[in-house]
C-alpha positions as CSV (number, residue, x, y, z in Angstrom):
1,X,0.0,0.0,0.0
2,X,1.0,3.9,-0.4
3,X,1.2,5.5,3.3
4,X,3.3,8.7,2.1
5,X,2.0,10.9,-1.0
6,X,4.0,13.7,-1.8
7,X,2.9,16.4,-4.2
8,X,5.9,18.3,-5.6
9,X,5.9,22.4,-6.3
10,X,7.7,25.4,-4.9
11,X,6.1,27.3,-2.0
12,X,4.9,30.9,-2.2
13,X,1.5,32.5,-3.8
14,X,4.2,33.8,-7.3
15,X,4.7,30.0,-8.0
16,X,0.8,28.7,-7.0
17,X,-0.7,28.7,-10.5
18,X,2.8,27.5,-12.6
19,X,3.2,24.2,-14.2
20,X,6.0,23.3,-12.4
21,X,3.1,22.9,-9.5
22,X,0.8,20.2,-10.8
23,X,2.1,18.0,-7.7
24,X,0.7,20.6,-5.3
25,X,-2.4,21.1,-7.2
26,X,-3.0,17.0,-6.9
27,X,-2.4,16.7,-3.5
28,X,-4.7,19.6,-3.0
29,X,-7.3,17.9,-4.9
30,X,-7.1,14.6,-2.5
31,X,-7.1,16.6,0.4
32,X,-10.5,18.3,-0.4
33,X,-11.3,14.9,-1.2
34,X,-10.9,13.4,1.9
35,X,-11.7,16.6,3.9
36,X,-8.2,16.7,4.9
37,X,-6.1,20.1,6.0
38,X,-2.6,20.5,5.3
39,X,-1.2,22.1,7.6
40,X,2.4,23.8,8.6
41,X,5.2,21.7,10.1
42,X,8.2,23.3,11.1
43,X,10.3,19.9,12.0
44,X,9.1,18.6,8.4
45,X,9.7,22.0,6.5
46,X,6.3,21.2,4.9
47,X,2.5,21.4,4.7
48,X,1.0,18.1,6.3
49,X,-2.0,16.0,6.7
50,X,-2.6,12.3,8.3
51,X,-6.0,10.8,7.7
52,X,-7.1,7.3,8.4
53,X,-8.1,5.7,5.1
54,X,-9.5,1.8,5.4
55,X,-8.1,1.8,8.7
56,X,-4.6,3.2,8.4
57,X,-2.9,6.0,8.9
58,X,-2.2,8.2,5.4
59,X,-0.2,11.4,5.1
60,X,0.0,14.1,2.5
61,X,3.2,15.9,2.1
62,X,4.2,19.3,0.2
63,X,7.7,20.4,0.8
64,X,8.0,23.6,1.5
65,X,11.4,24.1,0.6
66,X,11.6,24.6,-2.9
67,X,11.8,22.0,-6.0
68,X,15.1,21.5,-5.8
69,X,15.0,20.5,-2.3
70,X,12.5,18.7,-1.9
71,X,14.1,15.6,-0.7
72,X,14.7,16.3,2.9
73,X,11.1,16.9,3.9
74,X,10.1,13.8,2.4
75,X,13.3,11.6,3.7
76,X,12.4,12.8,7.1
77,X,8.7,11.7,7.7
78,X,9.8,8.3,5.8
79,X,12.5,7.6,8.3
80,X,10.3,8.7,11.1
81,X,7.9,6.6,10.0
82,X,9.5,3.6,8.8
83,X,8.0,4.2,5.6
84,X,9.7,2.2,2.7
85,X,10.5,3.8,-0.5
86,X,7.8,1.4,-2.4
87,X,5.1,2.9,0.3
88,X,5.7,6.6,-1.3
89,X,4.2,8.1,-4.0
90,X,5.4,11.8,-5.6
91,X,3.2,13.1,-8.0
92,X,5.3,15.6,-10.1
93,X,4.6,17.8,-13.1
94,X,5.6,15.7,-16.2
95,X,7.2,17.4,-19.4
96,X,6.9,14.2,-21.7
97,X,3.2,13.9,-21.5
98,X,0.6,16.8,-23.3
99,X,-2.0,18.4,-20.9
100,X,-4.7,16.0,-19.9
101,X,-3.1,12.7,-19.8
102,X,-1.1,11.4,-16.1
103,X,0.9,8.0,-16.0
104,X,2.0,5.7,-12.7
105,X,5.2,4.1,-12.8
106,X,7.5,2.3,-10.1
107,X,11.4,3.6,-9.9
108,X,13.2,4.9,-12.8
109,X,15.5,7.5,-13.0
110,X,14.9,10.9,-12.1
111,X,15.0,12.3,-16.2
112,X,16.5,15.6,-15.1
113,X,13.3,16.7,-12.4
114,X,15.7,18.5,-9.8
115,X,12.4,17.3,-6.9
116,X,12.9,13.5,-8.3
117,X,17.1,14.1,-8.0
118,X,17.0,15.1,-4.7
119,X,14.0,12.5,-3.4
120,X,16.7,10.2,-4.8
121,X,19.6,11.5,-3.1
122,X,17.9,11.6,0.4
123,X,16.2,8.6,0.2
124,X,19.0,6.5,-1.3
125,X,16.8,4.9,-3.4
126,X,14.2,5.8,-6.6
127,X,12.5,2.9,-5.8
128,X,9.6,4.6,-5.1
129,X,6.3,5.1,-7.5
130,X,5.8,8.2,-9.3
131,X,2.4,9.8,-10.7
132,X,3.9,11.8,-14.0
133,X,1.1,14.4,-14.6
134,X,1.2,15.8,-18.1
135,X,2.0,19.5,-18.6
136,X,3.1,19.1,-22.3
137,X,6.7,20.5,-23.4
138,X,7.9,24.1,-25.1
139,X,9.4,22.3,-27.9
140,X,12.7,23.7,-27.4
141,X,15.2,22.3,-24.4
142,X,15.9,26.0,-23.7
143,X,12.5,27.3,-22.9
144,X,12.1,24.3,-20.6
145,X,12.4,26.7,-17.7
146,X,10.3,29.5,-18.6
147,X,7.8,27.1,-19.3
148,X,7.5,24.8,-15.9
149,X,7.5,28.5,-14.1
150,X,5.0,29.8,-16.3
151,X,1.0,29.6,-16.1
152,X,-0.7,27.0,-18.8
153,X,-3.3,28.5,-20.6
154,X,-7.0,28.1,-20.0
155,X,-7.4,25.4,-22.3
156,X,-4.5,23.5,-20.8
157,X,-5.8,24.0,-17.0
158,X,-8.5,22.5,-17.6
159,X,-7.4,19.5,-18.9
160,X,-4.6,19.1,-16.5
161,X,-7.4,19.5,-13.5
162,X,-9.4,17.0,-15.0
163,X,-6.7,14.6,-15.2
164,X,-5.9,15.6,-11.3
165,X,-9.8,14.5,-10.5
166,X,-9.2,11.2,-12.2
167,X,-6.2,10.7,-10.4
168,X,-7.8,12.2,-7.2
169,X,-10.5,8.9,-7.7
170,X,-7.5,6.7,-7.8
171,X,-6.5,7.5,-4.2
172,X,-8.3,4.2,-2.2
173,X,-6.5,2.1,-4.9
174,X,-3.2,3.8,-4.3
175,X,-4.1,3.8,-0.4
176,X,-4.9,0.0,-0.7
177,X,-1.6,-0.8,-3.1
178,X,-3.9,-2.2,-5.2
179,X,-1.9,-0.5,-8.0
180,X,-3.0,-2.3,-11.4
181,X,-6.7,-1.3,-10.9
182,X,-5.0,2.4,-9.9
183,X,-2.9,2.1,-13.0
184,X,-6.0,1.1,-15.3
185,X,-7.8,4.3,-13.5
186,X,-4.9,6.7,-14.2
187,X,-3.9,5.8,-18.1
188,X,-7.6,5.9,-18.6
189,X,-8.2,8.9,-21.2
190,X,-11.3,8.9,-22.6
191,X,-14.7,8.2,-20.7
192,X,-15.9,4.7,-21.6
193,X,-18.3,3.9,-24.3
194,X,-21.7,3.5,-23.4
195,X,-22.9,0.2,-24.0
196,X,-26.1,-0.3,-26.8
197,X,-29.3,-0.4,-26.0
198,X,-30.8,-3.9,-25.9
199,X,-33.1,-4.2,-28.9
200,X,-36.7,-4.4,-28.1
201,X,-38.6,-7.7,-27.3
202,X,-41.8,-6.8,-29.7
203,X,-43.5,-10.1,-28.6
204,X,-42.8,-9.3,-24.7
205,X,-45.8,-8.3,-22.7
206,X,-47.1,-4.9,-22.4
């Protein structure tokens, strides 16, 4: 099962509505969802929740010290815990996917995300699973910056907060581990089709 989720972003009303925050914006999400408040914790250097989901004890972590940085926050309530790396989950803003669509995945390199380098450099370990959420790519390496740090447009919000509500209905799978059924959930892009209508019996009773 997933006791730790950790939604990656940088701190600080400038950065709230930037790409480079889609990890904040899901844990958000799940909060609200489970009627959870993230609060302030100075030992942690983050905003933290615990909740109770089918019987056991959940948190929801944003680090508060900056992307690049990220790692200590995290490394901390794990250790505290004696939460293994396969029991965390960082959902993170993801370049390689377009607006919309969000991917699971266990371990893997850190593909240049300075929050996934340092998670792995204070955990010891990328063994843990990662929710990619898609906020599409510039098209050139060297506007990569500009663009994690910029706001998408309209048309691109919205599709990245409806892939954060699918994900967001995901949670008890993650919560339980039960991570195929999550996967299915997750990769799941368009609504399913609906099912024809039986024909009509013309011989069945009125």
């Amino acid at each position: 099962m997933i006791k730790l989720f950790v939604g990656l972003g940088n701190p600080g009303p400038q950065y709230a509505g930037t790409r480079h925050n889609a990890g904040f914006w899901w844990i958000d999400a799940v909060a609200r969802q489970l009627g959870a408040t993230l609060a302030p914790e100075r030992s942690q250097q983050a905003l933290l929740a615990r909740k109770s989901v089918l019987g056991l004890p959940v948190w929801l972590l944003q680090p508060q010290t900056f992307m690049n940085l990220s790692g200590r926050p995290v490394a901390l309530l794990a250790r505290f815990y004696k939460i293994a790396p396969q029991e965390i989950l960082v959902a993170h803003d993801e370049l390689d996917l377009p607006p919309g669509q969000a991917k699971l995945k266990l371990g893997g390199g850190h593909a240049g995300h300075n929050g996934l380098r340092d998670i792995h450099a204070q955990l010891g370990s990328g063994d843990y699973w990662r929710l990619r959420l898609g906020i599409g790519h510039p098209g050139d390496k060297s506007q990569v910056i500009g663009w994690v740090l910029g706001h998408p447009a309209a048309g691109d919000r919205a599709l990245i907060e409806t892939a954060l509500a699918r994900c967001a209905e995901a949670f008890d799978l993650l919560a339980a581990g039960q991570m195929e059924r999550a996967t299915a959930h997750i990769h799941t892009t368009q609504p399913p089709r609906p099912k024809p209508p039986k024909p009509l019996d013309l011989n069945a009773e009125r």
